[in-house]
N, C-alpha and C positions, 0 to 999 in steps of 0.2 A: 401408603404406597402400594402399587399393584403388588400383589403376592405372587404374581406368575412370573413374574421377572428374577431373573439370575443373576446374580454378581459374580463377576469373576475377580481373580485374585489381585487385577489393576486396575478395579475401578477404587477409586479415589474419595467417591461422592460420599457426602456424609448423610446417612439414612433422614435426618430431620429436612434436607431439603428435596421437599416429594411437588417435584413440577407438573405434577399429574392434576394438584389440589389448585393450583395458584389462578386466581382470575386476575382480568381488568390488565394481565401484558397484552403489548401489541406489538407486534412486529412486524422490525425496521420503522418505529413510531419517529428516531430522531435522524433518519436515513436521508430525506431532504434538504435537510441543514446542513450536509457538505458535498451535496450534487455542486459539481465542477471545484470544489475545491479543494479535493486534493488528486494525485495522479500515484498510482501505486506501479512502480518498474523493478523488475530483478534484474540485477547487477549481474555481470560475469565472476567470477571466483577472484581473475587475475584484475577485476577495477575495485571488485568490493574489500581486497588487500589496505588499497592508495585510500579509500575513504572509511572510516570509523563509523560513522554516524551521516544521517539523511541530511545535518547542517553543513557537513561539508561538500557533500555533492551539491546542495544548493548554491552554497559560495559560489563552486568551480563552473556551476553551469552559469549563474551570473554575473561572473568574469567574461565569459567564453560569450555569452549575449553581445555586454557592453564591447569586448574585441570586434564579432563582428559587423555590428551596427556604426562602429569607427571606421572600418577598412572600407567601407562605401556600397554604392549599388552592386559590382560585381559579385560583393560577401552579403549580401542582402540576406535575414530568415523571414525564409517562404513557410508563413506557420500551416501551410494548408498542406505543406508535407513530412513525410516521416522518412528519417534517415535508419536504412535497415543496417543492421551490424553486420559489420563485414565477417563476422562467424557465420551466418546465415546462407 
């Protein structure tokens, strides 16, 4: 491990693993394997209360699909737009 480097009293790292020495990583080697597959969004304080976990906003938002794709052309999703939060 470099000798010029300093720890302070939060680092955590355990001395045997020295990334200074490590060959053959590459980085973001498995980064295209979830190009468009997934969508990362921060929740407001007062929605991420109503939902526990990322399965139940999935549920709610694939409820909230299948409603409006019932309700007809008027309710039609325009996926080529973004709906901005009325906190905005």
């Amino acid at each position: 491990m470099n000798s010029n480097h300093t720890t302070s009293e939060s680092d955590d790292m355990r001395p045997e693993y020295d990334f200074a020495n490590m060959k053959g990583g590459v980085r973001g080697k498995y980064a295209k394997m979830f190009d468009g597959m997934v969508t990362t969004v921060l929740l407001d304080s007062d929605v991420a209360e109503v939902f526990p976990d990322s399965a139940s906003v999935n549920e709610a938002l694939r409820t909230l699909v299948r409603i409006l794709r019932k309700s007809g052309p008027d309710h039609a999703i325009d996926t080529d737009r973004r709906i901005e939060s009325p906190n905005k």
